[in-house]
C-alpha positions as CSV (number, residue, x, y, z in Angstrom):
1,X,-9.4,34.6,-27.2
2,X,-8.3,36.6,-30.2
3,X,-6.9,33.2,-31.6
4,X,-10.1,31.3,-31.0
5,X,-12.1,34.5,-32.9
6,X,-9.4,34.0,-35.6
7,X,-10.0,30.5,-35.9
8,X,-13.7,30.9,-36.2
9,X,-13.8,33.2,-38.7
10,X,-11.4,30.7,-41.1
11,X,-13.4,27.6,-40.1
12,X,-16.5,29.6,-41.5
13,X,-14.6,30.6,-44.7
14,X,-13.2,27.0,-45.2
15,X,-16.2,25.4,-44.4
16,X,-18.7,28.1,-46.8
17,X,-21.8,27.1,-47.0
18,X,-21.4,23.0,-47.2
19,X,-23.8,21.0,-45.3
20,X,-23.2,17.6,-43.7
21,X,-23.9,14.2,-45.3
22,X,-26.2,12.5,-42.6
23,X,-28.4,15.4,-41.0
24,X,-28.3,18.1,-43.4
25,X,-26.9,20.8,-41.3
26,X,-24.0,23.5,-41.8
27,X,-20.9,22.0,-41.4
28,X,-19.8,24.7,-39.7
29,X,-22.0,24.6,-37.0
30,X,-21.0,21.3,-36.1
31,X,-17.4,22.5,-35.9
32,X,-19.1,25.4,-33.5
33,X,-20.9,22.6,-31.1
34,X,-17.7,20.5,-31.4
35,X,-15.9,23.6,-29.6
36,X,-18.8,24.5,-27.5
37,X,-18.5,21.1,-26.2
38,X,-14.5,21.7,-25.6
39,X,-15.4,24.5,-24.1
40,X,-17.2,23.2,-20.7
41,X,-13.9,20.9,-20.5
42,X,-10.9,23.4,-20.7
43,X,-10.4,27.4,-21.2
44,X,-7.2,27.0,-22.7
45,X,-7.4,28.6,-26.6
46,X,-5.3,26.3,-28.1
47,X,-7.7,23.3,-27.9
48,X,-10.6,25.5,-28.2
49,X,-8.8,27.0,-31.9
50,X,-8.6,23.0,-33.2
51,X,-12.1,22.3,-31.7
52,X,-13.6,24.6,-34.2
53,X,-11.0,23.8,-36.9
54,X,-10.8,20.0,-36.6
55,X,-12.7,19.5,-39.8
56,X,-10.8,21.8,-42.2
57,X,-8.3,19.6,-43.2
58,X,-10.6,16.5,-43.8
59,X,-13.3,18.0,-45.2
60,X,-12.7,21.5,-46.6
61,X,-9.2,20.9,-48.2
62,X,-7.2,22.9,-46.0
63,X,-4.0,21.6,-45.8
64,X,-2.6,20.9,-42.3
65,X,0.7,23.2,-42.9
66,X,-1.8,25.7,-43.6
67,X,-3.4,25.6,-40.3
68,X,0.3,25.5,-39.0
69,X,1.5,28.4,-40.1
70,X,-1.4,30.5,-39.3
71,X,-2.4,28.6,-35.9
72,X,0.6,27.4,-34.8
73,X,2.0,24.0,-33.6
74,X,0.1,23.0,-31.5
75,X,-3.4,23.8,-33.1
76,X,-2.5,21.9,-36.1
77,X,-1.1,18.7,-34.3
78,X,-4.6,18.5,-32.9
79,X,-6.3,18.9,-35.4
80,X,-4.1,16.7,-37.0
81,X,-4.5,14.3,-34.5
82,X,-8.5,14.2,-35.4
83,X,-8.0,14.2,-39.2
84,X,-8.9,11.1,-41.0
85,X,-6.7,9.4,-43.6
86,X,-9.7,9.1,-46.0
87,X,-7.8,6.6,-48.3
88,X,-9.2,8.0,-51.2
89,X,-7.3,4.8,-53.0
90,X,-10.2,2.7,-51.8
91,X,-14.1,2.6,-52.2
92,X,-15.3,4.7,-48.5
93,X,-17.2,1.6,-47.6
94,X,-14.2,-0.5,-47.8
95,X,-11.8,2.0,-46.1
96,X,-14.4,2.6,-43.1
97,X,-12.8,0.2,-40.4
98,X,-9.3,1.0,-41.1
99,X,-10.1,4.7,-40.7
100,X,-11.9,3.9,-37.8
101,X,-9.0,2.3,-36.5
102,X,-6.3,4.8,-37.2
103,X,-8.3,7.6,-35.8
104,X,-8.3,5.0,-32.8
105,X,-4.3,4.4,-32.9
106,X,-4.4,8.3,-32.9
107,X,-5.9,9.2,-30.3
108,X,-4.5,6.4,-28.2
109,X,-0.8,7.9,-29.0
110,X,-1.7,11.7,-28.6
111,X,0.1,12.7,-25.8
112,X,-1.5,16.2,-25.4
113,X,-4.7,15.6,-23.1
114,X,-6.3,18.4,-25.7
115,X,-6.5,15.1,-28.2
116,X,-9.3,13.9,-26.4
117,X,-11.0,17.2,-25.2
118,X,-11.7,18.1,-29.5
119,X,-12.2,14.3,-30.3
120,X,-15.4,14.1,-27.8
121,X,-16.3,17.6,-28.8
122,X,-16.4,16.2,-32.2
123,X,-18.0,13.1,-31.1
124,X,-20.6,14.4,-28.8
125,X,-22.0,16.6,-31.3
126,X,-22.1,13.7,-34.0
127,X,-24.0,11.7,-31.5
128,X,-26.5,14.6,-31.1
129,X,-27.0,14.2,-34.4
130,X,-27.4,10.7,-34.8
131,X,-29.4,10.3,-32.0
132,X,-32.1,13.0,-33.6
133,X,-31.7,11.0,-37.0
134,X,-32.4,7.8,-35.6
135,X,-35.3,9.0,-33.9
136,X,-36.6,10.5,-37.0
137,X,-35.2,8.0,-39.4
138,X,-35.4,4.7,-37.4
139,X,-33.2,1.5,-38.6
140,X,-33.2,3.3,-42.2
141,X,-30.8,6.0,-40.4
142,X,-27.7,3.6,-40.8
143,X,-28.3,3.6,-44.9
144,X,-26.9,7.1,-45.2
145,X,-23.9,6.2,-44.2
146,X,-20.7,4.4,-46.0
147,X,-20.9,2.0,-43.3
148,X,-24.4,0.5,-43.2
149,X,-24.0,-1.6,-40.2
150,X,-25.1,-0.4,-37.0
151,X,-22.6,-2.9,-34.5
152,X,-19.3,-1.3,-36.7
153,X,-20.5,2.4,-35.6
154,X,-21.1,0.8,-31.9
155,X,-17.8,-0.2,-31.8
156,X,-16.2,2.9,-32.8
157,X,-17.8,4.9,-31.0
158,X,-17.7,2.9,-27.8
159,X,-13.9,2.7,-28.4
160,X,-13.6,6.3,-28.2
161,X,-15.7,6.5,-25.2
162,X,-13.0,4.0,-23.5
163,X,-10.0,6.2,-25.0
164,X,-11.9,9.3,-23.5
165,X,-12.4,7.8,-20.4
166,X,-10.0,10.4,-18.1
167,X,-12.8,12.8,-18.9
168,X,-15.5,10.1,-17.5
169,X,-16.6,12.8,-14.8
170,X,-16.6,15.3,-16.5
171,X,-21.0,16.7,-18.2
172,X,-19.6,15.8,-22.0
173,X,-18.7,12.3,-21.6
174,X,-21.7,11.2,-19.7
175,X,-24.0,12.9,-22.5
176,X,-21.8,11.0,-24.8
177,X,-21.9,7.3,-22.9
178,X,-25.5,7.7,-22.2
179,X,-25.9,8.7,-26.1
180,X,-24.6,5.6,-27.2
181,X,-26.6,3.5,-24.8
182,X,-29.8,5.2,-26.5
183,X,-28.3,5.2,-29.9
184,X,-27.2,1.4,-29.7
185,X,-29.8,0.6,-27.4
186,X,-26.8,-1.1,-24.7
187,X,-28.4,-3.0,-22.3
């Protein structure tokens, strides 16, 4: 576990004392619930390491080679594989959907099963979040985000639920698709 303790300690230097956009909360320990969440999935340090460290890269300015050299291969092909193109070229609200889509494509083509393990740790613990805003927040929860309609964030994050889906038995995933039936209010 000595590369998971390494990992930890340079997610909580890269991600200082930032808090997130929608709730408010350290950024860093959403990146410790995101591996929590890996960690009732798998045991195996590797995944566990880009768990913590998936937001580095796309949010803290670490760059990926960076995380390579210091994590290895396959940590930063992970957390590769969960960084977001933020097409800085175009206005966030314009960019959402394609994002949203690549990250799809991504996932989709990751060929390491540990793709999906740190994407629904990821996920799972935004949906914690969203479905704690929402019930504070109501409807208005959806203006503090680039993407201000509700069916666009439905779709995504149904689409990763039916990417995830080989981990459909599995505590995580079933907190995650019964999230988004609250969240979404599914029928």
């Amino acid at each position: 576990m000595e590369l998971l303790t390494d990992a930890m300690r340079f997610a909580i230097a890269a991600h200082g004392g930032v808090l997130r956009k929608g709730d408010g909360v350290p950024a860093i320990l959403h990146a410790m619930e995101a591996a929590a969440v890996a960690a009732t999935l798998t045991n195996d340090s590797q995944v566990l390491a880009a768990a913590v460290l998936h937001d580095t890269v796309e949010d803290a300015g670490v760059a990926l080679e960076d995380i390579r050299a210091r994590f290895g291969v396959r940590v930063a092909a992970l957390v590769g594989a969960e960084t977001e193109d933020k097409m800085r070229h175009l206005p966030p609200g314009q960019s959402w959907r394609a994002r949203k889509e690549a990250a799809i494509a991504r996932l989709r083509a990751a060929e390491d099963p540990g793709a999906a393990i740190v994407t629904l740790g990821d996920k799972l613990s935004n949906m914690r979040s969203l479905y704690r805003e929402k019930a504070r927040k109501g409807a208005a929860v959806w203006q503090g985000f680039h993407q201000t309609d509700p069916e666009e964030h439905h779709w995504y994050y149904r689409t990763i639920a039916d990417v995830a889906s080989p981990l459909a038995e599995s505590a995580a995933w079933r907190e995650y698709d019964w999230l988004i039936r609250q969240v979404f209010e599914e029928n």
